[in-house]
Every structure is written in C-alpha cells, then in structure tokens.
N, C-alpha and C positions, 0 to 999 in steps of 0.2 A: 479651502482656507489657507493653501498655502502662498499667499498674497500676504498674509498678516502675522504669521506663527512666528515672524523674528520681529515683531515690534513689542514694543517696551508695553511691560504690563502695566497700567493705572491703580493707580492706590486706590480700588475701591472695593478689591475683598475683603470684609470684613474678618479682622483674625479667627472669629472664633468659627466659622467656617471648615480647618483644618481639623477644629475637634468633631462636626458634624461627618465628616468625610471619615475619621479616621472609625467613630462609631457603625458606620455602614459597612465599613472594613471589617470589624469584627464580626458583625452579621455574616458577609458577605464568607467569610470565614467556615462557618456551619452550615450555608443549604445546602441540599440534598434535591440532585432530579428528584421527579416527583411526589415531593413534599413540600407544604407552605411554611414552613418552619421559618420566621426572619422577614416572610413579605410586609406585613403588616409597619414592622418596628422599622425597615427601609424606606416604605413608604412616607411613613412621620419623619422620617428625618430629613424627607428631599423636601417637607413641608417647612421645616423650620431652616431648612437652606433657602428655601422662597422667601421668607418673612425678614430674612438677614439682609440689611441696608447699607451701602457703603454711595461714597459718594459718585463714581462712575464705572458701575459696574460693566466689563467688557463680552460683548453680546455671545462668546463663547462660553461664560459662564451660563447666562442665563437660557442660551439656546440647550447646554448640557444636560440641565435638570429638565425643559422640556422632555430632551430625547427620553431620561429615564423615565419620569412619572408615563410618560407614552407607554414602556413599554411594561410599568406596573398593571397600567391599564389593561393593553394586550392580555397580561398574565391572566389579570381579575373576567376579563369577558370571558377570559376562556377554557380552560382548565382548573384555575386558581391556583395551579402550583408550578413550581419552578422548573424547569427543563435542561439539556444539556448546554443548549444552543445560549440558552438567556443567563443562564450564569457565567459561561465563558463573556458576551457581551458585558454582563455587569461588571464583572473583574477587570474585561478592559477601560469600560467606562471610568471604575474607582480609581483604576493606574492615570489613566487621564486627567480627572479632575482632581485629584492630587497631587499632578504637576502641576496644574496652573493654583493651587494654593500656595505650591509652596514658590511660585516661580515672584509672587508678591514682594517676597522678605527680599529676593534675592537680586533681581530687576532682571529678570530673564526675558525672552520674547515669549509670546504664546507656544506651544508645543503642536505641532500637526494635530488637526482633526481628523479623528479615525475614517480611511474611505467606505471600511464596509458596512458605516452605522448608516448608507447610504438608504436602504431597504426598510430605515427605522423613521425615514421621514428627515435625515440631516445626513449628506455626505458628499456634497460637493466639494469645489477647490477654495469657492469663497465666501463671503460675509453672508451675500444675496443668499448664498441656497441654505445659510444657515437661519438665518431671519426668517426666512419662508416656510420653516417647520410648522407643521400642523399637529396639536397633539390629536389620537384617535381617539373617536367618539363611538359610544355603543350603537349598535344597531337599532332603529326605530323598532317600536313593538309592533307585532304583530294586531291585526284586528282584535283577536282574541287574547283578552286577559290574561297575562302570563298566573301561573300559579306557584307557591312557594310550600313545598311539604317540608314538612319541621321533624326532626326527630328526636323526641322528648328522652329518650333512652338515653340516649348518648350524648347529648347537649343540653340537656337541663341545664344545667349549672351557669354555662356560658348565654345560653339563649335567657335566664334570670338577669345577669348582667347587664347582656345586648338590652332586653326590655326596659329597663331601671335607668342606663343610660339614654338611652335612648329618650325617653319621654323629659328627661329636662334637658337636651339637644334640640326638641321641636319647641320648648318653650322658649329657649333663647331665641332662634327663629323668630317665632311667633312675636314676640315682643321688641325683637330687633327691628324686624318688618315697619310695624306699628310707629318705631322709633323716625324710619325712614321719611313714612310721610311726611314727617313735619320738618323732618332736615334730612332729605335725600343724599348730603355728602355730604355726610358723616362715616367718615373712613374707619374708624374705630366698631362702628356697628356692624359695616358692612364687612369687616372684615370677620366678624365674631360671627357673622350669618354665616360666612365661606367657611368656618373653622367647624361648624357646627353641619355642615353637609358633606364637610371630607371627615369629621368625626366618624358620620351616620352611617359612610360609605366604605368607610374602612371596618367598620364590626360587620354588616351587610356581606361584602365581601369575604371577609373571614368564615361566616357561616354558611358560602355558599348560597344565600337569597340573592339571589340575581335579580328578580324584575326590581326591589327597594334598591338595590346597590346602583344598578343603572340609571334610576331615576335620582337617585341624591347627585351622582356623576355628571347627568347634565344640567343639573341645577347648581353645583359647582362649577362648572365650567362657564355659565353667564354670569356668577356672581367674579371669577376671574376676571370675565372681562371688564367687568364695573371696576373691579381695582384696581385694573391698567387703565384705565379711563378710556378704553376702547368702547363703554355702552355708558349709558347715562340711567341713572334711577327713573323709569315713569311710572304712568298707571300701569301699564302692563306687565310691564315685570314684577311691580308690588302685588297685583292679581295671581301671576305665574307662581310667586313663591309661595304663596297663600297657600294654591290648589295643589301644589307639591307638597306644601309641610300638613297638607290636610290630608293627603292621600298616603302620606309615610305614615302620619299618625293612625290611621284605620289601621294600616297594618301591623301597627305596633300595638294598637289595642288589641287585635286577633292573634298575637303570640299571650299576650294576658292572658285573654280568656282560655286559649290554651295548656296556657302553664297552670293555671287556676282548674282545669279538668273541667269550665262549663261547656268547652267545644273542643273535644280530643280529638287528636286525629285528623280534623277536615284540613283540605288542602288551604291556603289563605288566597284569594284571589285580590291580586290588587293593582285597580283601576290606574296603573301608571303610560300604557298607551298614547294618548290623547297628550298628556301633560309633556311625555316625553317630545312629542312631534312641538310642542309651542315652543318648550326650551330650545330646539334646535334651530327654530324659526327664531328667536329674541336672540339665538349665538351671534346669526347672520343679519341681522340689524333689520328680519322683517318685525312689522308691527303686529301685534299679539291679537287673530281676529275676535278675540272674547272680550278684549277693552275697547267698547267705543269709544269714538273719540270724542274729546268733552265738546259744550253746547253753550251756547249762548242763552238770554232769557229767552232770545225768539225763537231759538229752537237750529241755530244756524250753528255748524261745525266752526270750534275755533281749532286754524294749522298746531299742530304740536311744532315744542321748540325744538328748532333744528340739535341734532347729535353732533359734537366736534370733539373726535374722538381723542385730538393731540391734547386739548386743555386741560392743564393740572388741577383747578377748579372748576367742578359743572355745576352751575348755579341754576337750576329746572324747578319750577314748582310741581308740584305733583299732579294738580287739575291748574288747568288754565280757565281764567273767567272772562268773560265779555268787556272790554276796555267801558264800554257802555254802562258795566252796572256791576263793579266790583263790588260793591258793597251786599250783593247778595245773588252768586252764580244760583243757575238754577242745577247744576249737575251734583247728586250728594256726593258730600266726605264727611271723614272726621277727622276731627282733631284733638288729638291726646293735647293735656295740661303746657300750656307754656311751654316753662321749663322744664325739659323732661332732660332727665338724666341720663346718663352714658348708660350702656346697656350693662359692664361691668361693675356699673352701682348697682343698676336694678335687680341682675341676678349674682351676681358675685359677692359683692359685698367685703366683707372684712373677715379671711380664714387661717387670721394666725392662729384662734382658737382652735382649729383642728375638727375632723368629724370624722367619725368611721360609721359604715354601714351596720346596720343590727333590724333583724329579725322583729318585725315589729310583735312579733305572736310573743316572743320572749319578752318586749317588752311591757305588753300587758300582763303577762304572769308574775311580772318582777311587781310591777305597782299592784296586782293583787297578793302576790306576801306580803307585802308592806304593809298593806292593809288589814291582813290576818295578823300583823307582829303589834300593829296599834290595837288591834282590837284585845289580842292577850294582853299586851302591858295595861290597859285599862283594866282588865278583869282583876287581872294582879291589885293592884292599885287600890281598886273600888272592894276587894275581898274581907272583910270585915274581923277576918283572924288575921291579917296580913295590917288592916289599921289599927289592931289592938296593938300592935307591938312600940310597945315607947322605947326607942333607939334614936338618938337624933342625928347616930349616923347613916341610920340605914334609913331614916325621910330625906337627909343629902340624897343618899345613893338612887330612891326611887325618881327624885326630883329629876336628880342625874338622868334616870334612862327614859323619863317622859320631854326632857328636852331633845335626848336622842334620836327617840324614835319619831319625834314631831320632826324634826328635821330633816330625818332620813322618809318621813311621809313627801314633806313638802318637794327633796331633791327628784323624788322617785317620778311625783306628779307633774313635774315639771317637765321631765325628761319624753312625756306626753305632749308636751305641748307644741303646737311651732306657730309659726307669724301666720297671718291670712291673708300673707302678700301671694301667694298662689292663685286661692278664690277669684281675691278681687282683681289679680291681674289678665285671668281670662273672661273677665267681665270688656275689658278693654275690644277687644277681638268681636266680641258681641255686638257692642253699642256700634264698632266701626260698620260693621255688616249692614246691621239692623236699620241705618243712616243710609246707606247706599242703597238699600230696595226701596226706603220710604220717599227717598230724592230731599232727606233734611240732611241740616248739619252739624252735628251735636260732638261736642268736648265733654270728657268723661275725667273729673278729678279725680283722683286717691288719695286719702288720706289715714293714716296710722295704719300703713300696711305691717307694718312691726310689731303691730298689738298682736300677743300669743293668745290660745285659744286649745284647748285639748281638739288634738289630732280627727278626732272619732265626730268631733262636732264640723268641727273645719270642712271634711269629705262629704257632709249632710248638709252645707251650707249651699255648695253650686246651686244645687237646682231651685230653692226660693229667690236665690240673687237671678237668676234666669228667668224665672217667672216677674220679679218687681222692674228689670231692667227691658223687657219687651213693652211691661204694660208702662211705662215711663215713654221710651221712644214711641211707640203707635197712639198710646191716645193722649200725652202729655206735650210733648215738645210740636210746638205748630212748623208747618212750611217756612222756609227764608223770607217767603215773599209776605206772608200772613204776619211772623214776627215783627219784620219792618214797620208793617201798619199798624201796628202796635205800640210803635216806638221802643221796642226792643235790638237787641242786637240778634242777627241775622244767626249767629251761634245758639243753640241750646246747648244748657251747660244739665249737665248728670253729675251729682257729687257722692260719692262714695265714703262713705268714715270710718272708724270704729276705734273706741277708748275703752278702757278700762272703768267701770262706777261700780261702785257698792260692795266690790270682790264678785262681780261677775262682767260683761262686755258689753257693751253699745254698740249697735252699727245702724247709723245711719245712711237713708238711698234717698236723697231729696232730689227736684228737679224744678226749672224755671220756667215750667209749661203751662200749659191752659189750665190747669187745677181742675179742681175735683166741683162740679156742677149739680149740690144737693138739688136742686129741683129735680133736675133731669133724673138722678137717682132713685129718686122718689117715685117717680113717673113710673120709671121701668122697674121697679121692687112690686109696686103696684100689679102694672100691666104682667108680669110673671108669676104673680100669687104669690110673693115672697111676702108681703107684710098684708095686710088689710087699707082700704083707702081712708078709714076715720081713725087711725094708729095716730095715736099722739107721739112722735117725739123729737129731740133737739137736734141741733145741725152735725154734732158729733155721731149719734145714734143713728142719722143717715148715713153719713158719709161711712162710719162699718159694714154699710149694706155690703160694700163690696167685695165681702170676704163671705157671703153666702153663698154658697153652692149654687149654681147657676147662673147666676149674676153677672151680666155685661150689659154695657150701652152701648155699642159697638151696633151700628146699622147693619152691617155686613159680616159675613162670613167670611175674614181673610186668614194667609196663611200665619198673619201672625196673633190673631186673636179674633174674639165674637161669637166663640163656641161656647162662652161661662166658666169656661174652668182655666184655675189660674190663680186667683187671689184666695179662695179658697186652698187650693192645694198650698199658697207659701205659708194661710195660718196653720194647718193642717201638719206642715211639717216643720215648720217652728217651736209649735206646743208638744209636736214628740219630741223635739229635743230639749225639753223643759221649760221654753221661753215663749215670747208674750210678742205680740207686733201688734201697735200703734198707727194710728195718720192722721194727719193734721193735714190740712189744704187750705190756700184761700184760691178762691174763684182768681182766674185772670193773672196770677203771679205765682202758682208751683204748687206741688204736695212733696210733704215729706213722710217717707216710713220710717219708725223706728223700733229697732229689735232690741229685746231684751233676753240674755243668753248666759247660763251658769259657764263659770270657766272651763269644768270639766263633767263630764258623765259619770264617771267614775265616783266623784265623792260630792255629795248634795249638803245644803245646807236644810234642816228638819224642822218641825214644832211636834213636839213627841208629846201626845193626845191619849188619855186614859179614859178607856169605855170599859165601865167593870174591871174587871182582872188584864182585860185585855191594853195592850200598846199599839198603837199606830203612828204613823211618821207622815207628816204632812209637809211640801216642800215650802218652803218660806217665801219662794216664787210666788204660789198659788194664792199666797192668802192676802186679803186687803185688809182685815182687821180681827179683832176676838172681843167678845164684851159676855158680862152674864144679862139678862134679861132682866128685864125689871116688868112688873104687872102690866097688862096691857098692851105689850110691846107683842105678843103673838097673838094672830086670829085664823079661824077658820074660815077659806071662800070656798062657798056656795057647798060645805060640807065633803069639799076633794081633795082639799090639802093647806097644811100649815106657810103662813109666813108671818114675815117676821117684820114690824115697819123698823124702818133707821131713815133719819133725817127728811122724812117724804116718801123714803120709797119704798116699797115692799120686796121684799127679798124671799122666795121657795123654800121652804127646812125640810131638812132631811135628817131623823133622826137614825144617827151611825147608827149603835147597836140594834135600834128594830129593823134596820136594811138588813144588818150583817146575820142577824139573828142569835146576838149577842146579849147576857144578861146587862144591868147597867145599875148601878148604885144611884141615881139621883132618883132623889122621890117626884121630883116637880120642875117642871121647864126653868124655875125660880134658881133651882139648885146646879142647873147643868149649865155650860158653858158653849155658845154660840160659836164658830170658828165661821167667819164669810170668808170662802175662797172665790178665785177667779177662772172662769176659761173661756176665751177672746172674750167677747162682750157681756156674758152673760156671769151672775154673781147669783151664788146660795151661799146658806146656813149649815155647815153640818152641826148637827147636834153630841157633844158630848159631856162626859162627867169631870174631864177636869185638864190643866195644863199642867204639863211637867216638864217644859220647859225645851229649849235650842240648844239641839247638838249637829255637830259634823257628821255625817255618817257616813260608810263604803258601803254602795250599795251591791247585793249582790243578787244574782240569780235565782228565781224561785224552781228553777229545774223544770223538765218535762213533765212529772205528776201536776202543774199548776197550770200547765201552757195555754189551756182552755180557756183559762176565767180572765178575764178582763179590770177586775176591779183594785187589784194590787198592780201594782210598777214593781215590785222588788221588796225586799226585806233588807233587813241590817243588825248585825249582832252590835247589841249596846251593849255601855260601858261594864256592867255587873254581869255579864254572860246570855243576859236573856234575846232573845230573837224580837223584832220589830216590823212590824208588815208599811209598806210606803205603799198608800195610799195614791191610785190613779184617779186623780182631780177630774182629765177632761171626762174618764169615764162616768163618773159618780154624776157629774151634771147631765150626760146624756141616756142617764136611766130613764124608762118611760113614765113610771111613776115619776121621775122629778120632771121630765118634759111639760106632764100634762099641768103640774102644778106650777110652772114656770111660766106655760100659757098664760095659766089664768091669773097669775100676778102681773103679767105682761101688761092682759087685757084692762086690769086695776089701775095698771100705772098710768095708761092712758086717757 
C-alpha cells in the first residue's frame, strides 16, 4: 500500500466513525490473554462500522474491518478468547484505523498499511493485495453431527437469554425470507436477515456452541455478499436460509427443553453439516444442488438469470415461468399479500412504549391476586352488615374501590394479553411449503394481526391453524392449471383474520378452493359408519361431518392428510379452549372456518344455575338459549330418555341434579328451567331449578383431590363468599346416558 498512503483522503468517512473506533479503544483497553472479556462488544461495533455509509469510502477503510472481523472469526473458531499475539495486532489495528479517521478532518494521505497483518490475509505494498483479502471461513463439518453440551450450572442465566433471543432472531429471519420472495431486493430486509445471523452468531459464540455459531457465520457470510451485490436473491438461497434458520431453530428448541428440565443433560446434536457445505458452495456462486431449477409447463428447464455481480440493482424473480404460459408456471410458489411491509413493520413496529422482560409465572400470580383482591372487594360489598351501614360517605368510598379494583382487574388482564401476529405469522412459512410440495400457488393474507388475545390461548392456537391451513392447501385450493379452467386466477388466495365481537375474538381461515362437496361427504360418512344411509339431514349438518373422528375424503394416504384425523383434533382443541368453530362452503367457490374464542382463560363470562342449595356456572359460550317448559313440550322415546321439542326439533335433557346426585326444589319439569347448551354440533337441555343470573368470574383450579373427575372445568368464588362449580359442557354432552339419548333424538329428527 505504499503506492497510496500519501494521497489525499476522500470525504467519505463517515464522522461518526471516530466515535466507533474510539469505543473499540475502550474495549480494547481491558482484554486480558486468555479471556473473552470485550470480544463480543468489538465484534458489534466493526458491525456497525460496516453499516456506516459515506459517499467514497477508500478501500483501506473497508479492507480494515475485513482484516479485523477475519480475525474476530479466527478468535471465535478457535479458542474464543483473546491471546497475546491478537491483542498486540488489535492495538495496532485501533492505532491504524484511527489515523485514517482522523486523517478525514485533516486532509492527510492514507497512513502505511501494517506489513505484518500480511499473515492475516492483507499485507502487501498495494491496493491489489488489499482488495484481495478473504475473510476466513469455518471449517466444513465433519460427516458426523457436531454436538453442543450445555452447562445448565453455570450458564443458566445467559443460555435463558441466548434462548429468548434467539427465537425472535429466527422469526425475523423467517419472515424476512418470506419478505424476499416477492421482492428479492429489498435491501432493508436483507439487511435485517444479515443482522439477525451475526446477532445469532455472536451469543452462539459467546457460549462457546460452535457447530450453531459456525453455521449462522456462513449464512452471514452469503447474506454479505447479497449486500455487496456480489450474489443475487434466488431460489436457492431462499431454500439455503430456510434450512439454516430451521436447523438453528431445533437447536434453539433443544436448549428450551433443556432449560425447562424435559431433556437435561443430553448433548444437542445439530444437523448443521450439509447446510454448511451449501452455504459455501452459494459463497462461491455454485448453484444450490437441493433447488432444482424451475420448469416450464412442458417440463423443460427454463436458464436462470444470469448473476451481474457489479449491478447496484438486481432485478431476479425468484422462479422463472415459461415465456409460453406465464399466466400459470407449473413449478410451485407462493406469494405472501401484495403489499407486504418492510420487515421492521412487521416485527418492530412502534417501541417508544418501551418493554421489559418479566417472568411470565410472575405474571400469572399477579392476575391471580387481582383476582383474589376482586373477589374480597365483592365480598366486602355484598356483606350484608357492611350494606347495613347508612353513611353516604363510606357508599362513595366503596364505589371508590370497586372502580379500583375493576380497573386494576382490567390493567392486570391485559398485561396477559399480546397480538396474534406471532400465530398467524407462522402460518405464512406453512402455506409457502405446503404450495411447493403440492406444485400450487397460493397467497396467504393477514388480517388483524394486532387483535390481542390472552397469552395462554394464543400458545394453544398454532396447532388448529396448522391442522385448518393443510386441510385448505391439500384438498381446497386446485392446481394452476385446474384453476385456470375454471376461470380463476391461477393464485389461490388463503385469508387469514381475527376481530374482536361480542368481548371475545373471531378468527377467520377462509379459502378460494374447490369447497366443501356434501355429497361426496355423505358418501364417505356413510361408507365409514359415521352416520347411517337413511340419516335425514341438511347441507349444514353434513358439511360438520368433517369434524368427526375419522373422517376424510382424501383417496389416498399422503403425507399431508387421508389418515381422518385433523378436523376433529382443531374442534377438539378449540372447545378446550372455550370456543366454538363453524364452516360454511359453497361447492366450486371456497369454505370458510370460523372460530369463536373468549379473550382470556383466566376470567370467563357465567350463567350462574341453582340446583337446590347447590350453584353452578355455565359459560355463556356454551348456551344457545333458556326457556321454562311449558306442557307438552317434554317426552319420553321409546322409555330411554327425555327430550325436549323446540321449534321442530327434539333436543336430549339431562336433569343436573339427578346426574349430579343432587337434591332439587322443583316439584315438576313445569317448575324448572331448561338451559340448551352447545358442543360443536350437538345441543342438550340441562335441567335446572332456577337462573340467578351473569356474572364475570376468575376461574380457578379445583386442585389435585378433583383431578379425576371430568365433569367440572373449575370453580369460582362469587360475589357473597360462596364457591361456584363451572360446569364442563363438552363433558356433560359426552356422558353415556346423554349419548344414548341423543342417538335416539338423533334417529327422531330424521
């Protein structure tokens, strides 16, 4: 370099530059051979020396930060801590590239490059041999699965962290990726990809996990060259980051379970080998042999677009289609909504609000006193020596602490809650998959990802959105080629929602597919012994088949459905989480599902039900209506069990107290009070003595002595002190006494 070290520096160091240099300085201040004390905080800061933009930056800067992250790397393969040799080099490096900051202000010439960082990959006399630095790369893995042992003793704390962040680094990822398909340069994403693998790699490395530190390192390293525009976005590298942030993610799931004590101890193996060898192949501009390359209709390879690596815009679609028949490639994709948003909408968002981490276990304790503090202020309140008292200041003052405490209910329950932009944004990642093995092309909307939702319910949501969004792509959305003939657009659209109604949530999962074919339904309800072949009923009542236990039309046994199970398991785990799911279809133009889901678990809305002395809690979910009976309105079939007609149809009774084996005050069906609840398709009568009306209630745990029995969900201390048993709806319908009577109303109705 001594060709150049006396020509005039270029105005394109950024000032703030000098404060990056001077912070390394400090670092560089306290290492210690070996110890990693300061690597980490060096590391980030040659990163945000990268990110600094000026207008001609002169290749001695940028060759600089090469040489060092080169030799963070070094550190991190290899020891992970600092040595005599690398800190004397850092110290000179800091003296160096704090002349050429300061040499900016001053109009100095460049300053000699060090000859001995010659061994570091930069130490010749000129430009050439600085341009021609290579940063090093980790060693390819071995055939065998490196392994990661963890030591919960000593790194709990940090290995909580590592985990915590760690999993929303793969979601950025994950969703950045997503981002790219539809606009492959978009610099903004790609960058937030790159930030989120030298995040990954810099805690990785701190903890000494090497095989995930090695593997985020060379998936940074091709996403680098995407931002020097030395590589271009395709399928293969959209594939490559996939199976990288899939393979980081197992690993980050196996410190979970770890930390959580379901797998102590085991070493974590993880599958980074293979992935490693393709990133190093995509560094060097081979093509990725796991992405074929796309097809024509006729099956013919179309060339991928040439790579130009100097171009400041690369304009690539991500599949290429046949000039022949763009209107509907036969190779799948998808394609996320339009307009999709930057990715620092999607996951950043607006945080001048601020956020700190907490304990979620803390914070279920905190919304269960709040719940004990409502439940004594009621008692207070409702105490009958306590409403004797005529003081009109002390009914202010009560007034006063039921507004309180409702308040401090509502703050508390809130603080429960978060958006179900998480759910349904790895529904996204789904549908993209799910589209590429089936060879369709489906677009997946979101809509009200911002709608909150208690925490507890949210975590129990994935797996019915998993089960409704397979069975949508496999037996809903037709081929490209089948849609066209249709006069459809070659797209299947997957629409995703959820609102707020009634003070509980809505989510809608509709789709623009073949819809739901009651005959066929029928057929195979039929041919399975699900219903009887002389079963009278409507096109609704079919089209629920689908949610019976073993129930599929599916010809074949594939891996993504045909086995029966599926729509059962999402009613199955919807109704445990209090709610209700709907479908509506028309033949030839889509079905839609719709869920219906209480805000939170925690605090349910009641109909509080007198059987004798006794109270019970029925959720207001459950029930379709309440009436008293009038004469006639009950009979006996075939002398096996009560029902009850309403409007045409005969409905199963089931009287509470004689199930429960509980006394009951009404003399005569005349005098007690009918309550029809619901669970998925099927409606009974419980019989009781009276209504006392809708309250809120916190529900709580009936404890171990109860754990056996099935027929309560919980209790809840009401307003005047007494305890409340909440009543398990789907159970009480699946008693065999009400089974058998339910048959034979069945068999009536038809």
């Amino acid at each position: 370099m001594n060709a150049n070290h006396d020509a005039p520096l270029p105005p394109g160091i950024p000032p703030e530059a000098s404060d990056r240099i001077g912070r390394i300085g400090e670092e560089l201040a306290f290492v210690l051979p070996g110890e990693d004390d300061g690597l980490l905080p060096i590391n980030h800061f040659l990163l945000d020396l990268e990110e600094l933009r000026g207008d001609e930056i002169p290749a001695a800067w940028t060759e600089g930060l090469k040489v060092a992250r080169g030799w963070i790397d070094e550190i991190l393969d290899g020891s992970g801590k600092f040595t005599e040799t690398s800190i004397r080099r850092f110290n000179e490096w800091h003296a160096y590239m704090s002349s050429v900051a300061d040499s900016r202000s001053e109009g100095l010439g460049l300053p000699a490059w060090p000859l001995d960082w010659a061994g570091s990959g930069a130490g010749a006399d000129d430009v050439s041999a600085v341009t021609s630095f290579v940063v090093p790369v980790a060693a390819s893995g071995e055939e065998q699965e490196p392994a990661c042992s963890l030591n919960l003793e000593e790194d709990l704390e940090l290995l909580g962290e590592f985990h915590a962040e760690s999993l929303e680094l793969l979601q950025t990822i994950e969703q950045g990726v997503l981002v790219l398909e539809s606009n492959p340069t978009d610099a903004e994403t790609i960058h937030s990809i790159f930030r989120a693998f030298h995040t990954f790699k810099g805690g990785a490395g701190f903890l000494h996990l090497d095989a995930p530190r090695n593997l985020a390192h060379e998936l940074e390293t091709v996403l680098d060259l995407v931002r020097r525009s030395e590589r271009c976005i395709d399928a293969g590298i959209i594939n490559l980051i996939l199976a990288g942030a899939d393979a980081l993610g197992q690993f980050t799931r196996a410190i979970g379970a770890q930390l959580q004590g379901t797998d102590p101890g085991s070493p974590i193996a993880v599958p980074t080998s293979d992935i490693i060898r393709r990133a190093k192949a995509a560094a060097r501009g081979e093509t990725d042999p796991l992405s074929p390359p796309p097809r024509d209709r006729s099956g013919n390879e179309v060339p991928p677009a040439p790579v130009h690596p100097s171009a400041e815009v690369i304009d690539v679609p991500v599949r290429q289609s046949a000039p022949s028949a763009p209107e509907a490639p036969s190779s799948a994709s998808f394609s996320p909504k339009p307009s999709v948003a930057p990715v620092r909408e999607i996951l950043g968002g607006d945080s001048s609000g601020g956020f700190v981490k907490l304990d979620t276990a803390k914070l279920d304790s905190l919304v269960d006193l709040v719940g004990e503090l409502v439940v004594a202020q009621s008692m207070v309140v409702e105490n009958p020596e306590v409403r004797a008292i005529e003081s009109s200041q002390f009914v202010r003052q009560l007034r006063q602490l039921r507004r309180i405490t409702s308040d401090l209910q509502s703050t508390a329950t809130s603080m429960r809650m978060v958006p179900v932009r998480g759910a349904f944004q790895k529904m996204t990642r789904l549908v993209r998959d799910l589209a590429a093995s089936g060879g369709k092309k489906v677009q997946l909307l979101l809509e009200g990802e911002e709608t909150e939702l208690d925490r507890n319910i949210v975590e129990k949501l994935g797996d019915p959105l998993v089960h409704m969004i397979r069975n949508s792509v496999d037996h809903g959305i037709e081929p490209p080629d089948e849609r066209i003939a249709r006069g459809k657009s070659a797209n299947g659209t997957i629409r995703l929602s959820a609102a707020h109604q009634r003070g509980g949530i809505v989510i809608r999962l509709s789709d623009d597919g073949n819809g739901l074919d009651p005959v066929r339904i029928r057929t195979k309800a039929i041919e399975r012994g699900l219903i009887r072949g002389d079963a009278g009923m409507d096109e609704s009542d079919i089209v629920s088949l689908i949610f019976l236990p073993g129930f599929s039309t599916a010809e074949a046994v594939t891996d993504l459905s045909g086995r029966g199970v599926g729509m059962d398991v999402v009613r199955s785990n919807i109704e445990g989480l209090s709610g209700k799911i709907e479908v509506q279809s028309v033949p030839g133009e889509g079905t839609t599902f719709t869920i219906l889901l209480p805000l939170t678990l925690a605090i349910i809305d009641g109909m509080l039900v007198g059987v004798g002395e006794d109270r019970y809690i029925i959720p207001t979910l459950s029930i379709r209506e309440s009436f008293r009976p009038q004469p006639g309105m009950v009979s006996t079939i075939q002398g096996r069990g009560e029902v009850v007609s309403v409007r045409g149809r005969q409905t199963p009774l089931l009287r509470l107290g004689r199930y429960l084996g509980r006394p009951t005050r009404a003399a005569s069906l005349e005098d007690a009070i009918i309550v029809v609840v619901e669970s998925g398709e099927a409606a009974r009568g419980l019989v009781v003595d009276e209504l006392l009306g809708k309250q809120e209630v916190v529900i709580k745990s009936l404890g171990q002595t109860f754990r056996h029995q099935n027929l309560l969900a919980g209790s809840a201390v009401l307003g005047d002190g007494s305890v409340g048993l909440i009543l398990d709806v789907d159970t009480l319908v699946k008693t065999p006494t009400f089974q058998h009577t339910a048959a034979t109303a069945d068999a009536s109705n038809a």
